[in-house]
C-alpha positions as CSV (number, residue, x, y, z in Angstrom):
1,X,5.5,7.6,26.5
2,X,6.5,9.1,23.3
3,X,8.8,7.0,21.1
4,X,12.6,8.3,20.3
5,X,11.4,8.9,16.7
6,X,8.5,11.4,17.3
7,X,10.0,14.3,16.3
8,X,10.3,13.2,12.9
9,X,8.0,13.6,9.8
10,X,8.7,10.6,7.2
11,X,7.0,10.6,3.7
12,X,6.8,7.0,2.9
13,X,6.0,6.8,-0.9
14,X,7.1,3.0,-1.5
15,X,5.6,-0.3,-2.0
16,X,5.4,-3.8,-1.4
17,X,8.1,-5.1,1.3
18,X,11.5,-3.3,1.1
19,X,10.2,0.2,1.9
20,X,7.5,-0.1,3.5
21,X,9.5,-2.2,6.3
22,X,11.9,0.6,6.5
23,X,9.5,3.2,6.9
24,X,7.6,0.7,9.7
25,X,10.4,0.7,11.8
26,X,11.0,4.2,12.3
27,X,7.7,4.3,12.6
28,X,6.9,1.7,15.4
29,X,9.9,3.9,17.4
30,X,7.5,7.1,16.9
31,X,8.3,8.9,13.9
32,X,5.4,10.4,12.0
33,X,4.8,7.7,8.6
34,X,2.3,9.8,6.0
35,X,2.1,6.6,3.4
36,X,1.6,8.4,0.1
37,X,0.1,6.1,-2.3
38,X,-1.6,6.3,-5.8
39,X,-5.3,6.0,-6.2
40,X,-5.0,2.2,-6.6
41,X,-3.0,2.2,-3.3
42,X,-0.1,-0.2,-2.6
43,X,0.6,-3.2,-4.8
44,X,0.9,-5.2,-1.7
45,X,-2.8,-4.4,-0.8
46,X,-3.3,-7.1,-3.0
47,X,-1.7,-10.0,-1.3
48,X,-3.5,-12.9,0.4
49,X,-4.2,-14.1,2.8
50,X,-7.0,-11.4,3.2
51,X,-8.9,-11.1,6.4
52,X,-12.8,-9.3,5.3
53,X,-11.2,-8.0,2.1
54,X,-7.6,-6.6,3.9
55,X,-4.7,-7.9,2.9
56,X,-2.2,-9.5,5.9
57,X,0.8,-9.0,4.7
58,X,-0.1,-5.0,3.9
59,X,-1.0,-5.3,7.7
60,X,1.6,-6.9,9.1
61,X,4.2,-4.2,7.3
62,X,2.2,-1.0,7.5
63,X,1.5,-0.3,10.8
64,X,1.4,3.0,12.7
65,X,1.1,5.0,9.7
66,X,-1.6,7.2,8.0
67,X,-2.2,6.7,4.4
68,X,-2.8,9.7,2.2
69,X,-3.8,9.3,-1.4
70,X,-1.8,11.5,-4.3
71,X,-2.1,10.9,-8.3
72,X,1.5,12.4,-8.4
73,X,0.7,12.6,-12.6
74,X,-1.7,15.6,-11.4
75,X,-0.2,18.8,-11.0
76,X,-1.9,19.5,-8.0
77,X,-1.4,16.5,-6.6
78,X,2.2,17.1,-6.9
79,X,1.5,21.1,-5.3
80,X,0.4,18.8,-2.4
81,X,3.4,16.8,-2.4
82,X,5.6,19.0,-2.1
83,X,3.7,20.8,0.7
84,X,4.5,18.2,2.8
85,X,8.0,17.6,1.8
86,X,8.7,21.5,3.0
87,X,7.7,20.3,6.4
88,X,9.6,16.5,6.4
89,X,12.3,15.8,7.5
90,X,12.7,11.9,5.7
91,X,11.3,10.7,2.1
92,X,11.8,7.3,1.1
93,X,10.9,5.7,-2.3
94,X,11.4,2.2,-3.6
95,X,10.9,3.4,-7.5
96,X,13.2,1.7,-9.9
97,X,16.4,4.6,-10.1
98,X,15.0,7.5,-12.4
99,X,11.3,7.2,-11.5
100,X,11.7,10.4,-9.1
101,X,13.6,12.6,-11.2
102,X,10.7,11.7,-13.7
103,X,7.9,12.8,-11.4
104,X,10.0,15.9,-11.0
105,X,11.3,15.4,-7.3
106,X,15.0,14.5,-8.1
107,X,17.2,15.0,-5.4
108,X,18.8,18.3,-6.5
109,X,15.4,20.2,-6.4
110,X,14.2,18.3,-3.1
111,X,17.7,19.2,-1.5
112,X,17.1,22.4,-3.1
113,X,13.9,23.5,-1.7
114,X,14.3,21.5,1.6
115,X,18.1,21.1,2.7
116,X,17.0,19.4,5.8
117,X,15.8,16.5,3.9
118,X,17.1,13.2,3.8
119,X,16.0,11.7,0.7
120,X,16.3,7.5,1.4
121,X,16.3,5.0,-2.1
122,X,16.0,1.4,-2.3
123,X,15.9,0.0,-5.6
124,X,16.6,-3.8,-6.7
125,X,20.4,-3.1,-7.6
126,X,21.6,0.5,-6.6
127,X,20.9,4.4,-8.3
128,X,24.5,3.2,-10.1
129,X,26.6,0.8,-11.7
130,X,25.7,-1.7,-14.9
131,X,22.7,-2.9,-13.5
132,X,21.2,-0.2,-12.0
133,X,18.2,0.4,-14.4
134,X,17.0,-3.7,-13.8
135,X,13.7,-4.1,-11.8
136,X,14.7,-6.8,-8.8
137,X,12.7,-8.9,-6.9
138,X,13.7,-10.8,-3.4
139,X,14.2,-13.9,-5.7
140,X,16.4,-12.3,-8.7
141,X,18.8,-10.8,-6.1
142,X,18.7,-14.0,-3.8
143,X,20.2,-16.1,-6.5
144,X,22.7,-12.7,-7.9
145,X,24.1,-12.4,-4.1
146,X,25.0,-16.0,-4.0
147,X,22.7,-16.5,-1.5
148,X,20.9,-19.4,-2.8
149,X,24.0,-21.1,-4.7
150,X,24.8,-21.9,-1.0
151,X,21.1,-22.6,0.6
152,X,20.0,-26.2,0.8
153,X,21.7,-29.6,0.5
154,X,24.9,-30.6,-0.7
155,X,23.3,-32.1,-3.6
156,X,20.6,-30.6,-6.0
157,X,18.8,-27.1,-7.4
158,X,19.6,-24.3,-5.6
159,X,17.4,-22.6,-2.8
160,X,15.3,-19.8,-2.3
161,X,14.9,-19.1,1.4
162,X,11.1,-19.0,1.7
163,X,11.5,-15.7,3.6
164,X,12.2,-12.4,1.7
165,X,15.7,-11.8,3.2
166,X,16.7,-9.3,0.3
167,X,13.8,-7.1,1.1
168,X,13.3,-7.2,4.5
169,X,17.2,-6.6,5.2
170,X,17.5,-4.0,2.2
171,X,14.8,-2.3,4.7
172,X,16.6,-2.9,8.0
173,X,19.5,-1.4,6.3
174,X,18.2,1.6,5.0
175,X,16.4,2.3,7.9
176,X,20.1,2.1,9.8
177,X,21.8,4.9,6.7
178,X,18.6,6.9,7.5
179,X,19.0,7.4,11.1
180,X,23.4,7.9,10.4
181,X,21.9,10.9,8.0
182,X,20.0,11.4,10.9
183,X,22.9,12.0,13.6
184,X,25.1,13.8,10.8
185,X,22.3,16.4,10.3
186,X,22.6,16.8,14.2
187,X,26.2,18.1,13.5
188,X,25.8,19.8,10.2
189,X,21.7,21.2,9.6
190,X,22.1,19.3,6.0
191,X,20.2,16.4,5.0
192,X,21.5,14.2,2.2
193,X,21.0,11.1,0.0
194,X,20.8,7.6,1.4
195,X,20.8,4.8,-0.9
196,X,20.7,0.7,-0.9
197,X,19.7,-2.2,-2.6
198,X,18.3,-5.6,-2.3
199,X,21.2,-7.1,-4.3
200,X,23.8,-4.9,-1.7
201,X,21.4,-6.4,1.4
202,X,21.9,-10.1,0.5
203,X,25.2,-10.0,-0.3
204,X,26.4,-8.2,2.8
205,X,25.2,-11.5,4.7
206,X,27.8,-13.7,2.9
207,X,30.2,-12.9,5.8
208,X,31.4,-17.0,6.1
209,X,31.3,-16.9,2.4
210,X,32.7,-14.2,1.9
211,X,35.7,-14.9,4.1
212,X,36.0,-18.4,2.8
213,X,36.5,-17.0,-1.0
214,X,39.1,-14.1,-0.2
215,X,40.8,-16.2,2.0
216,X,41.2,-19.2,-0.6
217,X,40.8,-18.2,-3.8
218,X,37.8,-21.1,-4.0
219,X,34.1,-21.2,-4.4
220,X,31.9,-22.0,-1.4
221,X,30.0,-24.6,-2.1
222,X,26.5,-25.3,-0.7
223,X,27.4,-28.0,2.8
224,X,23.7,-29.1,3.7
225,X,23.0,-28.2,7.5
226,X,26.5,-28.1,8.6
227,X,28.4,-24.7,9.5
228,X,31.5,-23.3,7.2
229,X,33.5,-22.5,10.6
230,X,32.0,-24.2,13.8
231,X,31.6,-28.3,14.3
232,X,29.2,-29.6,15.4
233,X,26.7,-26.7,14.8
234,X,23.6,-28.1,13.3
235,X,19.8,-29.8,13.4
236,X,19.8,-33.5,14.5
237,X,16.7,-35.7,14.1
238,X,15.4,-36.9,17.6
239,X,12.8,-39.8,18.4
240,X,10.4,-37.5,18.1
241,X,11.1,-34.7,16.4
242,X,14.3,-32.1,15.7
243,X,16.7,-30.1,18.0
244,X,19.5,-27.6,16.9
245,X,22.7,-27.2,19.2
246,X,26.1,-25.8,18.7
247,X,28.9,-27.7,20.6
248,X,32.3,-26.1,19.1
249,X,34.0,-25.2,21.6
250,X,36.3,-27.2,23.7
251,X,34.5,-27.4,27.2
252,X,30.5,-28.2,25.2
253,X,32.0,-30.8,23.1
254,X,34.0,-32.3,26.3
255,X,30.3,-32.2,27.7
256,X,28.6,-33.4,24.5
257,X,30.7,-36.4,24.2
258,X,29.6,-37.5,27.5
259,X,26.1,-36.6,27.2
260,X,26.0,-38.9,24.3
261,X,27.7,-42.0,25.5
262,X,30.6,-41.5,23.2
263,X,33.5,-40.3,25.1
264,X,36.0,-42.6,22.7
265,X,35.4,-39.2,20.7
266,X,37.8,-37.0,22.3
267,X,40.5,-39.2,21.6
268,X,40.0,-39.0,18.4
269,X,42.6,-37.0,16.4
270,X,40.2,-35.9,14.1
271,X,38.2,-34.4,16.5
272,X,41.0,-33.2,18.2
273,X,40.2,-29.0,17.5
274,X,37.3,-27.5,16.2
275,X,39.3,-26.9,12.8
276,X,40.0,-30.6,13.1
277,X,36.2,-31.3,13.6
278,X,35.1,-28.8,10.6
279,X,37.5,-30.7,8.2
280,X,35.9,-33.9,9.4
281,X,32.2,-32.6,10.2
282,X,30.7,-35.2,7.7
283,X,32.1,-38.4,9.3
284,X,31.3,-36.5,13.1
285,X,27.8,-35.6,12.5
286,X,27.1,-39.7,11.5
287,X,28.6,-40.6,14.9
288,X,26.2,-38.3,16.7
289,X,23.2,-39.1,14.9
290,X,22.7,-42.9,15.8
291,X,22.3,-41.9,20.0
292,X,20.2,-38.8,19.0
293,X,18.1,-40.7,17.3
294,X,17.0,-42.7,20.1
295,X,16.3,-40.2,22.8
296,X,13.3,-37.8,22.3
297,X,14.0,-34.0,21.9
298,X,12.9,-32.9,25.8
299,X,15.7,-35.5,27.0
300,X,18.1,-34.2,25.0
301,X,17.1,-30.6,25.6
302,X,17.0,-31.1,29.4
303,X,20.8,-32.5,29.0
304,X,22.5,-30.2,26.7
305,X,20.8,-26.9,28.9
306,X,22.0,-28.4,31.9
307,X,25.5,-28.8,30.6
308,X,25.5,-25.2,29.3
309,X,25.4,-26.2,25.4
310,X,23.6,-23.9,23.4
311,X,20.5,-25.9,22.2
312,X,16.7,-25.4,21.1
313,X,14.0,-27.3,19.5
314,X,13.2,-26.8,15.7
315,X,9.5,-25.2,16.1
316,X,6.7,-24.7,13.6
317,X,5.0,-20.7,13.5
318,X,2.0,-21.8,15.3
319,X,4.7,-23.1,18.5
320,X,6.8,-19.7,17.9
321,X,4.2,-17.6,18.3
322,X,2.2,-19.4,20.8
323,X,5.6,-19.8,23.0
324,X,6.7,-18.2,26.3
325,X,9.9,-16.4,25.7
326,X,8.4,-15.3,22.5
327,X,5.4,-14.2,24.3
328,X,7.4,-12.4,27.4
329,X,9.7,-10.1,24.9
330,X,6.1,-8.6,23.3
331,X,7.1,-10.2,20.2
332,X,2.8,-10.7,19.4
333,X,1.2,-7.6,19.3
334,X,-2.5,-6.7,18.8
335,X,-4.0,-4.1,16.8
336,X,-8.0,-3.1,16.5
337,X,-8.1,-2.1,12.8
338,X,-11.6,-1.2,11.8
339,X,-12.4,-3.7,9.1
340,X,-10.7,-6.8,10.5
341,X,-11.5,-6.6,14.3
342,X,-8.6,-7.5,16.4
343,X,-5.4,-8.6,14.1
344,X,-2.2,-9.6,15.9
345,X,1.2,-8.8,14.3
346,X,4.7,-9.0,14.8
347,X,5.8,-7.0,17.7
348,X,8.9,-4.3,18.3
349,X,12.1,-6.3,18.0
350,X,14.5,-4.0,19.5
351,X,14.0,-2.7,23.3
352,X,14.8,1.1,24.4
353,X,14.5,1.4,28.0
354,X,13.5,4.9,28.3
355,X,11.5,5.4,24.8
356,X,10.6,1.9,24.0
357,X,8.8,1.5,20.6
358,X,5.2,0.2,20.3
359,X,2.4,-1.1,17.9
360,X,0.0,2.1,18.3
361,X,-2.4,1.7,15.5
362,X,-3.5,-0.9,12.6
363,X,-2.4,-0.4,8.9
364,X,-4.4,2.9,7.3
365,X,-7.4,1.9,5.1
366,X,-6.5,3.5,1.5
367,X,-6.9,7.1,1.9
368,X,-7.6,7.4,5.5
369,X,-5.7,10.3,6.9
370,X,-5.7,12.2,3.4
371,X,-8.4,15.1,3.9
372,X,-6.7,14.8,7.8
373,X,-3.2,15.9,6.8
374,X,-4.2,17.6,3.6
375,X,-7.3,19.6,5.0
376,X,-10.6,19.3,3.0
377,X,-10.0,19.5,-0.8
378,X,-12.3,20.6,-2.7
């Protein structure tokens, strides 16, 4: 079944993470991705883990496309380029802001010669303001957002999340503008520019933060495991291992208190409201952790579930993606890429019911589909 994207022919001329994932998930919902990428090919072909020589990560984040090679310091080359963008109906680039113009496809000529096209940007820190000609990594715009000033325990460094949230949500978030340009173009036949940034991306996700600062004035400091609004809302240590639950609300903690032995709890005044339990969370979360320590994790699990409490065990990748929920939403997929044999990746994470998105075909080898979309150059 074709996907809800197929209509659409996307030039995909970034690299590494942010980009890339934008263009993969219009892509993995049908759209057309040409990869266009210099005679070295994508930076992130390069990073390991490597299965036979291909890199995983380049894998994991540049499926269903076709990769066609363009030196766009040849004029030619170029020529070729701009073939295709007569015919697109999407470009996105990841340069740092200025790069395009420089290759000689800013967005007045593009819009110029194709007023159809929506020309999509993600840089490190936006096309504007003070810092907009800094490079930016996931880690430089992790610690500028605030991100990891709050990330980790009360006490010490600060944190990098060991996941590239900046990138990956710079990408989600483009992809989102793109498909709003998308809808307008619907209304109006005109294409136009869609931009974002990694350091925009992070700190869009401060919204307790961010509500706790305009709302008092005061810095949010970093609070270990425990949640800025909700009590109790964290990870407990078990006899055997860790469990997460959320038991804010009146009727779970009613039901928590008794699962635990420790109905003297509800009595308490300072556990009175869940306001009431926030502004005490520290000296709550000590009374819960002695009984949770002695139970292990299935006990507990078993309990909180059948009392309706929001709960779930603290699992290690190998459990995720070896689990059976995971497993039943398609969330593993398997490709047959030429090179590497069978490779499974990360499945389609949101569900249409009449044009569902799928994992079609395994990252391009460099060059693949060049003489295919191109025709044989001589």
């Amino acid at each position: 079944m074709p996907g809800a994207l197929d209509h659409l022919l996307v030039l995909d001329l970034t690299s590494h993470l942010s980009g890339p994932y934008c263009a993969m998930l219009l892509a993995d919902h049908g759209a057309d991705v040409l990869k266009i990428e210099p005679p070295t090919g994508d930076s992130a072909r390069n990073m390991p883990p490597f299965i036979n020589g291909e890199s995983a990560p380049f894998m994991t984040w540049n499926r269903n496309k076709r990769s066609v090679v363009l030196d766009l310091k040849q004029a030619a080359d170029k020529e070729s380029l701009w073939e295709l963008i007569d015919k697109a109906d999407i470009l996105i680039e990841n340069y740092r802001p200025g790069v395009l113009a420089r290759l000689g496809f800013a967005w007045d000529k593009l819009h110029a010669r194709n007023p159809r096209l929506i020309l999509a940007s993600i840089s490190g820190f936006g096309q504007t303001g003070p810092y907009a000609s800094r490079g930016g990594f996931d880690l430089i715009t992790q610690a500028m957002s605030g991100l990891m000033s709050t990330n980790g325990p009360a006490d010490g460094p600060p944190h990098r999340l060991p996941i590239a949230i900046s990138d990956v949500t710079a990408g989600m978030f483009l992809a989102f503008g793109v498909m709003a340009a998308v809808e307008s173009r619907h209304r109006t036949g005109i294409g136009q520019y869609v931009e974002t940034s990694l350091l925009e991306a992070a700190t869009s996700l401060s919204v307790y933060e961010s509500a706790h600062y305009f709302a008092t004035g005061t810095r949010p400091e970093r609070i270990g495991q425990a949640h800025r609004g909700s009590a109790p809302y964290q990870c407990f240590a078990t006899s055997d291992g860790y469990i997460t639950f959320g038991a804010s609300q009146p009727k779970f903690f009613q039901s928590l208190c008794g699962i635990v032995g420790l109905p003297e709890l509800l009595d308490d005044p300072r556990f009175k409201t869940n306001a009431d339990r926030v502004a005490h969370n520290t000296v709550l979360i000590a009374l819960l952790e002695a009984p949770m320590r002695l139970k292990p994790s299935s006990h507990w699990l078993a309990e909180l579930e059948k009392a309706g409490i929001p709960a779930g065990p603290v699992l290690h990748y190998d459990e995720v993606f070896t689990d059976p929920h995971i497993l039943s939403r398609d969330m593993v997929a398997r490709t047959d890429h030429p090179v590497t044999g069978p490779f499974h990746t990360l499945g389609v994470t949101v569900k249409l019911s009449d044009t569902p998105g799928s994992v079609r075909a395994p990252a391009p080898r460099l060059g693949e589909h060049t003489e295919q979309v191109l025709g044989k150059r001589g």
